[in-house]
N, C-alpha and C positions, 0 to 999 in steps of 0.2 A: 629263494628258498634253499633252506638247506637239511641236507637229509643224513643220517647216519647208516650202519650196518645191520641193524636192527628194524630197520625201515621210520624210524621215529624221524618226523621233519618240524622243522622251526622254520618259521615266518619273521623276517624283520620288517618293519614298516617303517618309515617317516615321513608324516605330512606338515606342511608350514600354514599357519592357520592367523593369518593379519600379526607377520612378521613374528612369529612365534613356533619354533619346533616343536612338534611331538611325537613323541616314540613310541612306540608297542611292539612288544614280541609275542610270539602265538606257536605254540606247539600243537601238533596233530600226530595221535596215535593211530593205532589198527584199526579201533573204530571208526574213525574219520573225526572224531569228535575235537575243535578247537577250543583251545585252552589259553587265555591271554594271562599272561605274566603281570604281572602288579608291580607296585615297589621297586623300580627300576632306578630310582636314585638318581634322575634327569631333568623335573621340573626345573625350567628358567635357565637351561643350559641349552647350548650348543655344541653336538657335533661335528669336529671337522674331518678327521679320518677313522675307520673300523676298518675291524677284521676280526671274521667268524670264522673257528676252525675247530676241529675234531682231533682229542686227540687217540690214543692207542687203544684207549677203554670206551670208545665212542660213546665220550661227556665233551659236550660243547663247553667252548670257553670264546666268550666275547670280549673284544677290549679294544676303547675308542681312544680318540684324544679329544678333548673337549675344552670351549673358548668361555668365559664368561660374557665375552661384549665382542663378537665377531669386526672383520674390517674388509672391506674391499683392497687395499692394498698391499694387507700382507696378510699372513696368518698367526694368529694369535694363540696360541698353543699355552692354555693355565693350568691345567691338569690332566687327569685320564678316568677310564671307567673299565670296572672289570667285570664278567658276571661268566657266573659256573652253573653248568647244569648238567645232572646226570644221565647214563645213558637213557633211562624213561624220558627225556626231556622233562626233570622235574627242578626248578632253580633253587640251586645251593647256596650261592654264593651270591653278593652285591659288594663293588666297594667302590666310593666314587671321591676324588678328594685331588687337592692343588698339590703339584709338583714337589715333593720332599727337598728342602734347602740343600743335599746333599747334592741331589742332581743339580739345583741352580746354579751352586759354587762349583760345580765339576764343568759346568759350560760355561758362564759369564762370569766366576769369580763373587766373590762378597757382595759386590756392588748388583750383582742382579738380584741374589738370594736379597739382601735385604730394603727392595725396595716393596711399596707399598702390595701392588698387587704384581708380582713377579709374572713374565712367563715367557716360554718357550717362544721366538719368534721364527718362522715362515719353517717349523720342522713338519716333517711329511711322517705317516707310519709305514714303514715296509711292509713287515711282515712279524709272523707269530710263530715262534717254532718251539718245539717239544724236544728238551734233553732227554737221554736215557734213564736218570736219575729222576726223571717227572716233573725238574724245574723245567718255568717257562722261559723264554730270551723273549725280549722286544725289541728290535731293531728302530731306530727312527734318524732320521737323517735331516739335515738341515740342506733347504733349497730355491731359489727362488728364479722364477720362470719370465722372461722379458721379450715379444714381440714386436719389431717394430715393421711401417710399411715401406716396400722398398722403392724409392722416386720414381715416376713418373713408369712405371710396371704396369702391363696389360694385358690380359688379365692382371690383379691386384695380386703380388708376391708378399712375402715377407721374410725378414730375418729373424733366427730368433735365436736367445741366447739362454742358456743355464749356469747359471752360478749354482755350485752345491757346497755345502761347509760344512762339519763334522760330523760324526757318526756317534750317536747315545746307544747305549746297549743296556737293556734293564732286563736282571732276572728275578722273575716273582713267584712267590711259593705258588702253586699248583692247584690249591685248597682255598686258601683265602685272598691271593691275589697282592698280597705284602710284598715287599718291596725285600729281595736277601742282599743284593748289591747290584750296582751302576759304574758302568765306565762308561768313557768318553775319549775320543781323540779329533783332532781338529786334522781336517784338509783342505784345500782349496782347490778347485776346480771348475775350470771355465772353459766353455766350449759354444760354440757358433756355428750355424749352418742354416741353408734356407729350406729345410725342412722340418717338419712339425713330431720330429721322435731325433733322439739323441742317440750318441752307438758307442761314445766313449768317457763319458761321467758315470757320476754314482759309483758302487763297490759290486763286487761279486762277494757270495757269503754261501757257506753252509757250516754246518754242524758235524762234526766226527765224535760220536762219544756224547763228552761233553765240554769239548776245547769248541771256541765256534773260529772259524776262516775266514780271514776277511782282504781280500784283493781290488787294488783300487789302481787307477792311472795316475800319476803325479804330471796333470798336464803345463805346470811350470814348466815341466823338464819336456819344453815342446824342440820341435824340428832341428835340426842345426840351426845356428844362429850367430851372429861376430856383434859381442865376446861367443863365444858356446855356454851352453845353460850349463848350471855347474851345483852342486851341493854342499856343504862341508858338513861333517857327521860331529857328534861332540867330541869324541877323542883329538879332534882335529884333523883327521884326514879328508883330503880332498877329494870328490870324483868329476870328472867333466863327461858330462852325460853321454856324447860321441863315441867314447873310449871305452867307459865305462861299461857299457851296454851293447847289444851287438847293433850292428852300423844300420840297418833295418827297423831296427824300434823308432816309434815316432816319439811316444811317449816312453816314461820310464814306467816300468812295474812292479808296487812294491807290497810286500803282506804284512798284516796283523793277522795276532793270533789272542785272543781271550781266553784263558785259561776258565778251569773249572771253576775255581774261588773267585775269579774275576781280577784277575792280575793279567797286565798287558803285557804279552811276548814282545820284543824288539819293538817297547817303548824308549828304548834309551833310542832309538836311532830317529834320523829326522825325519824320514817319510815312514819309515818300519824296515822290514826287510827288502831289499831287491834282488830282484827276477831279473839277474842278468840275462842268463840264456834261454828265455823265455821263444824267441825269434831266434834262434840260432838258424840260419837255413833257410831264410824269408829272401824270397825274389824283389817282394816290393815291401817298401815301406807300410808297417801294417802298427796296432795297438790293440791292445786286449779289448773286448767287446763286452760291457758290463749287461745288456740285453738278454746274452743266453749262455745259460749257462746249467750243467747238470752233474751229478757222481754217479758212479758206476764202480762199483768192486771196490770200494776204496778210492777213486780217482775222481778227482774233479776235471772236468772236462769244460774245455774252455774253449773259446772263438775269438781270433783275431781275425779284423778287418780291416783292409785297405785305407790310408786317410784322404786320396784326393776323388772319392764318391764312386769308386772303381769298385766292380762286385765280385773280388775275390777275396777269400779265405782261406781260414790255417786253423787248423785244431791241433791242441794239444794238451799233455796228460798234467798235474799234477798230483803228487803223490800225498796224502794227507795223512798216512798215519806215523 
């Protein structure tokens, strides 16, 4: 249930009914009196990820990503769904529809956009956030999750691994849930350990304004290593990650920034920007910590954490304006 400042609360339900989803949402006023929303623009669809959020005029906005023909293997990501409702919990808005060719070719190129029925494979929804301006950002990330058992372990262990791969950023009008523009950047990031939560994939992200922040670990650029991991940028310069970096970083760290029109800062570079001296003054080998993370006064505030399962930490400020 979710509730706004006005005390107005919303219900979402899903039940599976011989392999078949169905959805309803229900709003309840001061009365107590339940109101089920209609016309949800869902039938014979599947959701795979949502998220219900409020935003500054406490008016709900929902928005899923949604499969035509689900898989157990990966996830099949064909379209999304939107839905606006005003502060009375009254529904404004419904928009439900396949992937715009703009965003396919911004992820797989032509050859995705123009296959039969196109879609998004194994991307996850982060999160839903509120520019100052009243556009929305949609964060979605590409990921996929792999456990295996560990031999002859007793109790039964496992390892498990994350693959994650590029970040889709969609901003959509506020009102009708339309699409104003989409970026994308590709990363790669792999990481391993026999625990069931990860501490150094995925990005750290917020909003300043209406520029969004987006910091990530380049875990290519892992531990020392002979040769040493190394990058070249397009101008042609070289970095060897050792050097480059202060000798305490495990991983490197580097930033995008999404401009307001949706132009990518320090896209010309091959990771984005690097956070040299991110670690400057680190005892032990530590990497930014995509887990947790918060702003304050303008600062994003950030957590590095040790890599060899050692429970200390480091915060530190980034300045974001």
């Amino acid at each position: 249930m979710y509730v706004n400042n006005k005390g107005m609360a919303l219900l979402f339900k899903r039940t599976r009914v011989k392999s078949v989803w169905n959805y309803s949402i229900y709003s309840i006023g001061d009365s107590g009196d339940l109101t089920d929303h209609s016309g949800l623009m869902l039938e014979g669809l599947e959701m795979e990820d949502f998220q219900l959020k409020f935003n500054s005029k406490d008016e709900l906005v929902a928005y899923a990503t949604i499969t035509n023909k689900g898989a157990v293997s990966e996830k099949r990501v064909h379209g999304s769904w939107f839905a606006k409702f005003d502060a009375d919990m009254k529904l404004q808005t419904v928009r439900q529809g396949d992937w715009d060719a703009s965003i396919l070719t911004r992820v797989g190129g032509e050859r995705l956009a123009s296959k039969k029925e196109p879609y998004l494979k194994n991307f996850t929804l982060k999160d839903l956030l509120f520019r100052e301006d009243g556009n929305i950002i949609v964060l979605l990330e590409e990921l996929r999750k792999e456990k295996e058992v560990v031999p002859g372990s007793s109790p039964i262990g496992y390892n498990f691994e994350w693959n994650y791969g590029g970040v889709l950023t969609l901003a959509l009008n506020p009102e009708s849930g339309e699409e104003i523009w989409s970026q994308f950047f590709d990363k790669k990031q792999k990481t391993q350990n026999g625990r069931d939560w990860d501490e150094y994939g995925s990005f750290v992200y917020h909003l300043s304004g209406n520029r969004l922040f987006i910091l990530w670990n380049a875990t290519e650029l892992s531990i020392a290593s002979i040769p040493p991991a190394n990058w070249t940028e397009p101008d042609g310069t070289r970095y060897v990650k050792h050097k480059a970096f202060n000798e305490k970083t495990s991983h490197g760290t580097f930033m995008h920034v999404v401009e307001a029109d949706g132009s990518m800062a320090y896209g010309n570079r091959t990771f984005g920007l690097p956070l040299f001296n991110m670690h400057d003054g680190a005892i032990f080998p530590m990497s930014m910590s995509a887990r947790f993370f918060f702003e304050s006064n303008g600062m994003l505030v950030l957590r590095a954490a040790m890599n060899n399962g050692g429970k200390r930490y480091r915060y530190g400020l980034v300045d974001l304006k």
